[in-house]
C-alpha positions in Angstrom: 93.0 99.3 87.3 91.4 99.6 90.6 90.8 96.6 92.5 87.2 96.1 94.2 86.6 97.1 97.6 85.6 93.8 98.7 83.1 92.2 101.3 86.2 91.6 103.4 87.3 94.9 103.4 83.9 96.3 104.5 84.2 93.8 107.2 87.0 95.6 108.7 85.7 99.2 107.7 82.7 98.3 109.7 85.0 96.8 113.1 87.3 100.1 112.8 83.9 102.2 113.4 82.8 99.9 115.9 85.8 100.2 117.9 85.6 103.1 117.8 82.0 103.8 119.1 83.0 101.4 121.7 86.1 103.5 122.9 83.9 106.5 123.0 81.4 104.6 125.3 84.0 103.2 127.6 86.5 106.1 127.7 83.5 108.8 128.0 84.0 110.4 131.3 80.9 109.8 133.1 80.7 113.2 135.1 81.6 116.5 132.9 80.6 119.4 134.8 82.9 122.4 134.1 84.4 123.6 131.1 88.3 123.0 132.7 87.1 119.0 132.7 85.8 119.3 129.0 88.4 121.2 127.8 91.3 120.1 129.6 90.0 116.9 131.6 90.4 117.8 134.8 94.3 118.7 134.4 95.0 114.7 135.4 96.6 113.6 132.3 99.8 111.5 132.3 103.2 112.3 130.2 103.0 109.5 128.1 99.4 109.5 126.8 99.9 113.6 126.3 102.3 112.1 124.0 100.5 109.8 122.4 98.1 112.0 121.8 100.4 114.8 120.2 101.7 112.2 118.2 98.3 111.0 117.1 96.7 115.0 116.2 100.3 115.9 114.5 100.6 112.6 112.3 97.6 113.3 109.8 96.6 112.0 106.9 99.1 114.3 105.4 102.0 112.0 106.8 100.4 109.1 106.5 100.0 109.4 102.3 102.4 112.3 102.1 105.4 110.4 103.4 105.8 107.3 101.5 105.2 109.4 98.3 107.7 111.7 99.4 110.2 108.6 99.9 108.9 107.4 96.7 110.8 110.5 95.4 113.3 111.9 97.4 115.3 110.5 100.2 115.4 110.7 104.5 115.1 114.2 104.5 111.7 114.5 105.2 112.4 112.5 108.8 115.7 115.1 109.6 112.5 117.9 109.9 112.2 116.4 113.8 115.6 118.3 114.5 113.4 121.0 113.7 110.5 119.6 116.3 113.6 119.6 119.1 114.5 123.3 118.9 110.6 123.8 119.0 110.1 121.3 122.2 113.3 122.9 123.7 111.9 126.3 123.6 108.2 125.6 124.2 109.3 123.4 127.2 111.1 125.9 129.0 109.8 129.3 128.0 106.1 129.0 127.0 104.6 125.8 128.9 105.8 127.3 132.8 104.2 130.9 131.7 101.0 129.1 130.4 100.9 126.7 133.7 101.9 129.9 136.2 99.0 131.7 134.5 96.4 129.1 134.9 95.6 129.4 131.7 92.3 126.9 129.9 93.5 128.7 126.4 97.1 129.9 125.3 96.2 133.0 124.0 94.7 134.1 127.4 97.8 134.6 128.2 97.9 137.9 126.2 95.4 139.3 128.4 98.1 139.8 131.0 99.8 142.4 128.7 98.2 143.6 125.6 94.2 143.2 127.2 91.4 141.0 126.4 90.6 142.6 123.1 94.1 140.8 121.8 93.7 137.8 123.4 90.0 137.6 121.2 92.6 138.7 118.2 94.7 136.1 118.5 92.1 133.3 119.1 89.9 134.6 116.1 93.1 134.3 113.8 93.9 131.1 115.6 90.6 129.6 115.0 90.7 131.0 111.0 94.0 129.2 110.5 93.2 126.0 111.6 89.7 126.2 110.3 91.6 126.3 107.2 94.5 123.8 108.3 92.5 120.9 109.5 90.1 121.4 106.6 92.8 120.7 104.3 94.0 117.7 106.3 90.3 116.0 106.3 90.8 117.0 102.1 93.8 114.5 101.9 92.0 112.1 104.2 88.9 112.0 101.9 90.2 112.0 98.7 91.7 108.9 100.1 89.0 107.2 101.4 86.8 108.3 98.4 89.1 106.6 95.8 89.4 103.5 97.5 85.6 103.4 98.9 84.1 104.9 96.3 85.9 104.9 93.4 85.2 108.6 93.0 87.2 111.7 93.1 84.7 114.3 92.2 84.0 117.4 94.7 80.9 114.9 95.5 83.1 111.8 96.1 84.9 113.9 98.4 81.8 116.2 100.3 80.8 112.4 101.2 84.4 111.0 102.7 84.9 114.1 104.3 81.2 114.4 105.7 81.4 110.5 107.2 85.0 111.5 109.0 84.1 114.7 110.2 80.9 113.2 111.9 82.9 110.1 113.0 85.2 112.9 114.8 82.3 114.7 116.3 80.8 112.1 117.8 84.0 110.8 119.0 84.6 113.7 121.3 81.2 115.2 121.6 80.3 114.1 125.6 83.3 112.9 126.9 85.5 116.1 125.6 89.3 115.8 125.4 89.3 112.9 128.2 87.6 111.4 126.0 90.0 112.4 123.0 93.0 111.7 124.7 92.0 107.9 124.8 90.4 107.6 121.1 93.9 108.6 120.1 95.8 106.2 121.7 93.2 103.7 120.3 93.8 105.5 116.7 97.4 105.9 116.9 97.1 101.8 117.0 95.5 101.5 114.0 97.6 104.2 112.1 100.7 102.6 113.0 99.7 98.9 112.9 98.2 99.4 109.3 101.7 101.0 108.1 103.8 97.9 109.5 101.4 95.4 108.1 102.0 97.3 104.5 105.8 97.5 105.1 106.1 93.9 106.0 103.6 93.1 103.2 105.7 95.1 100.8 109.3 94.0 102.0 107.9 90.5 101.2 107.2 91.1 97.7 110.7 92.3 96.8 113.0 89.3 96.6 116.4 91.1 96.9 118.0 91.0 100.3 118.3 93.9 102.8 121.8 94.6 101.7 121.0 94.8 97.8 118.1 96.8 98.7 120.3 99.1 101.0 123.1 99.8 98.5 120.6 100.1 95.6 118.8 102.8 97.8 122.3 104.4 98.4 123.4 104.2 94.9 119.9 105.4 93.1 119.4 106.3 89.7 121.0 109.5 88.7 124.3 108.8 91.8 121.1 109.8 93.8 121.5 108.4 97.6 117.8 108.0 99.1 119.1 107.4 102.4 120.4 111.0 102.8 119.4 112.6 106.4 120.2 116.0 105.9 120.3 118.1 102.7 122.9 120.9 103.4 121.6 122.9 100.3 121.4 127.0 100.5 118.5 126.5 98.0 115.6 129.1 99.7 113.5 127.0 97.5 113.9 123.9 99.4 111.9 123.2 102.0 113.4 120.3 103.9 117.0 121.8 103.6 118.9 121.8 107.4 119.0 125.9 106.5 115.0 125.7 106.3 114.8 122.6 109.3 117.0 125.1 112.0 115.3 128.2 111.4 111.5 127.7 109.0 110.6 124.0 110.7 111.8 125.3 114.3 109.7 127.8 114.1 106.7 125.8 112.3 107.2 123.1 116.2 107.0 126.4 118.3 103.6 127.7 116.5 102.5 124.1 116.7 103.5 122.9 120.2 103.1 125.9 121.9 100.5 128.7 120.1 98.4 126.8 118.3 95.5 125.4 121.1 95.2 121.9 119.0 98.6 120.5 120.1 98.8 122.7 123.5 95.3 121.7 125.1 96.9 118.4 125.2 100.1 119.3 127.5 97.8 121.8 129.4 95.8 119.3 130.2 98.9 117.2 132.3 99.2 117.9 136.3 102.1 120.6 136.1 104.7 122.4 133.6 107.1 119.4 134.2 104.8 117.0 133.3 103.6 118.6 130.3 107.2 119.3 129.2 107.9 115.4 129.4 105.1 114.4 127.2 106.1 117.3 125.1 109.4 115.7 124.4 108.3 111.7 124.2 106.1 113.2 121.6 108.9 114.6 119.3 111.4 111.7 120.2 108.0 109.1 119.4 107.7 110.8 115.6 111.1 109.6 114.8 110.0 106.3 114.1 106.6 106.5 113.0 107.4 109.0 110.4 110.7 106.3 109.5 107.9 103.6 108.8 106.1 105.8 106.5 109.3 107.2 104.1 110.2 103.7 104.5 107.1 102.4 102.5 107.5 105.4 100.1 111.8 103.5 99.2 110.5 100.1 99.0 107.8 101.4 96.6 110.9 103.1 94.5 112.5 99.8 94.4 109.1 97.7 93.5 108.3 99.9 91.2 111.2 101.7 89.3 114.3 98.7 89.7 113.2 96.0 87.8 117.0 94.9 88.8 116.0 94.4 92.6 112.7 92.8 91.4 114.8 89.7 89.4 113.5 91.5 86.1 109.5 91.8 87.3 108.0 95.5 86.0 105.0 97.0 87.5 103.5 100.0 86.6 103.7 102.8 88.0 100.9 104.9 86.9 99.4 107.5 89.0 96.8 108.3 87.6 92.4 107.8 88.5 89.7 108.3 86.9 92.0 110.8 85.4 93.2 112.5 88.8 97.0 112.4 89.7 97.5 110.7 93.1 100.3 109.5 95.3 102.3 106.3 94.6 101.0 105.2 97.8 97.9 105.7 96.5 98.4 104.3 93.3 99.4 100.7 95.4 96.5 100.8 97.6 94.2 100.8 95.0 95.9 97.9 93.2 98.5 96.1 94.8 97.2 95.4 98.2 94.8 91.7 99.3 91.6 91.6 100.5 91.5 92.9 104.1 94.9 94.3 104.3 93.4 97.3 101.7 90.3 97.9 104.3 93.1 97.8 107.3 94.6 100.4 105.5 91.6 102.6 105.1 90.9 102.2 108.4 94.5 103.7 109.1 93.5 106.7 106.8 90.7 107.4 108.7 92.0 107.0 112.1 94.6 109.5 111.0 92.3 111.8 110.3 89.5 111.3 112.6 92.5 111.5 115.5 93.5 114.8 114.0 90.1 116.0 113.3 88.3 115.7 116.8 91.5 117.0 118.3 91.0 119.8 116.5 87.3 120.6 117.0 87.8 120.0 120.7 90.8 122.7 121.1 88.8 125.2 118.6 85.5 125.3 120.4 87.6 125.2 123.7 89.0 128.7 122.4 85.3 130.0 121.0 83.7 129.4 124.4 86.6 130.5 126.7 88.5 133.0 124.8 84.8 134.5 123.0 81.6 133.0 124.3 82.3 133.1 127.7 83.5 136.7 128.8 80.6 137.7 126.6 77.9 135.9 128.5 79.8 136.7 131.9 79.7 140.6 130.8 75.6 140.2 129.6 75.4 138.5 133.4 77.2 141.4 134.6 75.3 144.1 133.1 72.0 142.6 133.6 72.9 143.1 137.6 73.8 147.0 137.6 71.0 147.4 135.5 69.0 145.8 138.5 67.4 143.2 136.9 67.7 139.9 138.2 70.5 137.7 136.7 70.8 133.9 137.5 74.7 133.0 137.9 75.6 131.4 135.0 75.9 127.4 135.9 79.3 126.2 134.6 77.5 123.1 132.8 76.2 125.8 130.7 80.0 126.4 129.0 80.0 122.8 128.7 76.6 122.8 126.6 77.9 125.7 124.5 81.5 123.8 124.0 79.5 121.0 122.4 77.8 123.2 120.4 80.7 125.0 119.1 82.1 121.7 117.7 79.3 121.3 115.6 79.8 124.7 114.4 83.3 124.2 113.7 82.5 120.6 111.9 80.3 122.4 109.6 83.4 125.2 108.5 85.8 122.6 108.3 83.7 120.3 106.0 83.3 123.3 103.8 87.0 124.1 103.7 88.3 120.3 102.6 85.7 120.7 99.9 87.2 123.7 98.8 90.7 122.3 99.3 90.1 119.9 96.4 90.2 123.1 93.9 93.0 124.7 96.2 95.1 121.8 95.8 94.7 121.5 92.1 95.4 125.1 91.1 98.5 124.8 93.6 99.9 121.7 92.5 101.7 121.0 95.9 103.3 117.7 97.4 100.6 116.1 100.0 103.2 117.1 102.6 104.0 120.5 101.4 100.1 121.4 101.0 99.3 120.4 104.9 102.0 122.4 106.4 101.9 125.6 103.7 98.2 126.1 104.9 99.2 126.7 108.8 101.8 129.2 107.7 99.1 131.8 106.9 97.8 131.6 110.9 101.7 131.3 112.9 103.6 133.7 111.1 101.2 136.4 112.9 100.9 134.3 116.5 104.8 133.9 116.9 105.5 137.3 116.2 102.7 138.4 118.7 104.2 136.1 121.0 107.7 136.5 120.6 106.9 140.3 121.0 105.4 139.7 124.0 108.0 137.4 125.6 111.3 139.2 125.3 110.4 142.7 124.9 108.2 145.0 126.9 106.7 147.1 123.6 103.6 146.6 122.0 100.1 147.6 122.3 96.8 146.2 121.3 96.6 148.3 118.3 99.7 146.8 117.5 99.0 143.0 118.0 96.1 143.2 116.1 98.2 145.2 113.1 100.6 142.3 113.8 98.4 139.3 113.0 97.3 141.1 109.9 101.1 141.9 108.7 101.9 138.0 108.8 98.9 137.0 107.2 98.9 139.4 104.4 103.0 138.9 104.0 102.6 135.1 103.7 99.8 135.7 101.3 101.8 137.6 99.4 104.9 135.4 99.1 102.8 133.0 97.6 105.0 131.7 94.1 101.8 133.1 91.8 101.0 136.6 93.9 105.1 137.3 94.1 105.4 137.0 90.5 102.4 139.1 89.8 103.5 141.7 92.1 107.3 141.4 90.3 108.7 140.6 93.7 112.7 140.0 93.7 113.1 136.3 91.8 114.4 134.8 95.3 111.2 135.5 96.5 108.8 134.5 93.8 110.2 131.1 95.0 110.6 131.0 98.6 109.5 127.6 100.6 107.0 128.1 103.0 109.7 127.7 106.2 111.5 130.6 105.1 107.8 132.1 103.9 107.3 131.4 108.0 110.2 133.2 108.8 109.9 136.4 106.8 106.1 136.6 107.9 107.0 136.2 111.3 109.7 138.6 111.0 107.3 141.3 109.5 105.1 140.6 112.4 107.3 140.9 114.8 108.2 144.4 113.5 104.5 145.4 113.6 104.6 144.6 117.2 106.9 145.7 118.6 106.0 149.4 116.8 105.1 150.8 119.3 105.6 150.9 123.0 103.8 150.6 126.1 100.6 148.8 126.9 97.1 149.7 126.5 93.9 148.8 128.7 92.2 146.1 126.7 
């Protein structure tokens, strides 16, 4: 039985969005005048709030319900997937963030322009801004279904159009004058709120078990089954496993290099720093800062374990465990904000949900349209401007405020596709009955198996051609697509493949890609 969303609650609904429209007043920049100060805000960003920032996009929704469910029913593994994130920041600090900051680039695919022409560079934006079209659609899905159970008490496609429709204009607005100046401080503000909201429920929840730590430790160690929940790493050659070390040191370490360094989101923000060094720093407080934070939330998902399923760590007390609404499955966690949390403490909560996802969300409009105006809009308008003049027509320069006017724009174009996508996600979800964790990081497979074989192509060999980047993006798309559990068996793909997890899904799609790439030699004139 749901509990009511009470007056209380509201109240603090009501001062999360209020904060929030006061940190977009304050922090708004008051002079924005070229696109680098929109985009990357004036390239005067410290270490530690890139960090913060990172930490705050990265951390979605998807953590912040996915994680206690997945400690709910499995173990530490989950947290072990930062070792991946260290091989990522270890490559993406010395190899791709000096090439980005010796290029001078506003986008990372620009970048490709140097070798494979502008047509690639438009390639690899347009495949960019597809996959995280689709990416952060899905993460504003798990945010709204959220907020739509415990706001609404609905979890129709409706319930959910509304939730996601009230956090993707609450993201908009957030970042639509200041840009990511703007951004970067909302996050810190959001990352606040996000954390603070999981202590208060981990203290709240510690408080309502009455065995000590050291029962609740060695009943954590000794689960049901001889199952030990506070396992780091799972040294399984299961290809079906997704958190496995195997799939952490090879599938997650590439999953960190897509996402720190190719995919705009995460990099605008380390762009945006004064040099490569400094960018590099906040690059690695970022992956040493998730350690904890994701901790606190696998945390929540043991003590649930324990309040829930050992009645013998409870002194006899049973609660249910259902997980079920208005006959939807949800998460545990879920399933305990909806009726085991006070008055005030549940709207806290909800205000954590959103600023997950609003934090992710107008991160991710800001570094999309940043890529539609620079890597598309732009050298269009510059080449109308350009033939306008040896036509011998009179052609006003093109005032740089302009770019900012059009970035602006672009976000609301962007708001609109990525509203439509979490709407879709509810179906998507449904028909592929994936973990809240799994389903946020499967999407952004489909976009960086293409992007690091592009990449990788381009970095330590001297092949490749336009032709064969843009054959290369296709290739990793279409073989990700294809290793999908459902397509694989219908195709009668080998069994091991039918059931491959989407790390090693990553690393046979960016394998393919890279293949494609480097096909053929040379460079052509983009």
């Amino acid at each position: 039985m749901s509990l009511p969303f009470s007056l209380t609650d509201w109240a603090v609904i009501l001062g999360y969005f209020a904060f929030l429209a006061a940190g977009a007043w304050v922090f708004m920049p008051r002079h924005t005048d070229t696109a680098h100060d929109y985009f990357l805000a004036g390239g005067t960003v410290p270490a530690w709030l890139a960090a913060v920032s990172v930490l705050s996009a990265t951390q979605s929704a998807a953590t912040f319900l996915g994680g206690p469910d997945f400690g709910y029913h499995g173990d530490f593994t989950y947290l072990g997937t930062n070792l991946g994130g260290l091989i990522g920041a270890i490559f993406v600090a010395h190899v791709l963030i000096p090439r980005f900051y010796a290029a001078r680039v506003t986008t990372v695919y620009e970048l490709l322009t140097m070798r494979f022409g502008t047509l690639a560079t438009r390639w690899t934006g347009g495949m960019f801004l597809f996959g995280r079209v689709l990416a952060g659609g899905a993460r504003v899905y798990l945010a709204a279904i959220a907020v739509a159970m415990v706001m609404t008490g609905t979890v129709t496609a409706g319930g959910i159009f509304v939730a996601a429709a009230v956090l993707v204009v609450a993201s908009f607005l957030s970042t639509f004058v200041g840009g990511l100046r703007s951004v970067l401080w909302i996050d810190l503000f959001q990352f606040v709120i996000m954390v603070g909201s999981a202590i208060a429920v981990l203290i709240f929840l510690r408080n309502a078990i009455p065995a000590s730590d050291a029962e609740i430790l060695q009943g954590l160690m000794h689960a049901p089954g001889g199952v030990d929940k506070l396992r780091l790493f799972d040294f399984s050659t299961d290809l079906s496993r997704p958190f496995s070390l195997l799939a952490i040191v090879t599938g997650i370490a590439l999953l960190y290099i897509a996402s720190s360094g190719l995919d705009q989101d995460t990099t605008q923000r380390l762009l945006a720093c004064k040099d490569a060094k400094t960018g590099a720093r906040g690059l690695y407080l970022s992956v040493f800062a998730t350690v904890p934070v994701v901790a606190i939330f696998i945390t929540i998902g043991l003590l649930l374990h324990i309040f829930y399923d050992r009645p013998e760590l409870m002194g006899g007390a049973t609660n249910s465990a259902g997980q079920a609404f208005a006959g939807e499955k949800i998460s545990i966690f879920m399933h305990y904000i909806l009726t085991g949390l006070p008055q005030g403490l549940r709207g806290l909560v909800t205000a954590g949900i959103m600023a997950a996802a609003v934090a992710t969300t107008n991160s991710a409009l800001n570094a999309m349209s940043s890529v539609l105006i620079q890597d598309f809009y732009r050298p269009w308008r510059e080449r109308r401007a350009a033939a306008a003049n040896n036509n011998g027509a009179t052609a006003a320069a093109v005032p740089e405020h302009h770019y900012v006017q059009a970035g602006r724009a672009g976000m609301g174009v962007i708001g609109l596709a990525m509203l439509i996508v979490a709407v879709l996600s509810f179906y998507w979800q449904h028909y592929a009955k994936l973990g809240l964790l799994e389903f946020a990081l499967q999407v952004m497979v489909f976009a960086y198996a293409g992007l690091l074989g592009v990449y990788f192509a381009a970095i330590f060999t001297r092949r490749g051609t336009t032709g064969s980047v843009i054959a290369s993006l296709i290739a990793g798309f279409i073989t990700v697509l294809l290793l999908q559990p459902a397509i694989a068996a219908a195709l009668g793909l080998p069994e091991m493949l039918q059931g491959l997890a989407f790390p090693f899904q990553l690393c046979v799609g960016t394998a393919v890609a890279f293949l494609v790439a480097v096909g053929r030699g040379g460079r052509e004139a983009g």
